[in-house]
N, C-alpha and C positions, 0 to 999 in steps of 0.2 A: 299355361303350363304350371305343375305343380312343381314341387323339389319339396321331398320331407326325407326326415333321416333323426336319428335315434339320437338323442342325451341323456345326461344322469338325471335325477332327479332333483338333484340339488341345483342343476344348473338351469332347469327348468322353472324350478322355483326363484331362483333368483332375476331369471329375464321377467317371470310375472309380476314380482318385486318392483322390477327397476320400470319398466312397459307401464305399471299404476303411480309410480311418482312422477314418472314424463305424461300420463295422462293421456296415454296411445296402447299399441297392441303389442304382443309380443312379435305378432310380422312385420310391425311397424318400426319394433327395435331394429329386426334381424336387416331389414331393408337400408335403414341409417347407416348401421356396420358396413352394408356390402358399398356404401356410399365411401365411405370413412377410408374403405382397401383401396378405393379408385374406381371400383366399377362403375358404370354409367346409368345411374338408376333414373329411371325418370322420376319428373316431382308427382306426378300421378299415384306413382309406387308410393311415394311418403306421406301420403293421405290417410288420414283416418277414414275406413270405409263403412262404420258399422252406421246404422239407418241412423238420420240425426245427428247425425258428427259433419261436420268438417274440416274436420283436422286441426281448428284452431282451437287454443287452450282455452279453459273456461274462462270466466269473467269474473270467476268470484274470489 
């Protein structure tokens, strides 16, 4: 299932921001938060999914 919904633009920008110094995605941000309110996210959800990631931070 999807869930999308509208933000500023500034606020977009700054999840892109923050998503490239945590070294994940901006779904990967939004996923951490719904973590953080209490919701039950699986750790699956807090994966890095793109081809070649696995979610763990670089090595360099």
């Amino acid at each position: 299932m999807t869930v999308s919904f509208p933000v500023s633009e500034s606020l977009h920008y700054a999840l892109k921001i923050r998503a490239a110094q945590e070294r994940t995605t901006v779904r990967g941000m939004m996923m951490k938060g719904l973590k953080l309110v209490g919701l039950d996210v699986p750790e699956a959800d807090l994966l890095d999914r793109r081809p070649g990631r696995s979610g763990r931070k670089d090595r360099t």
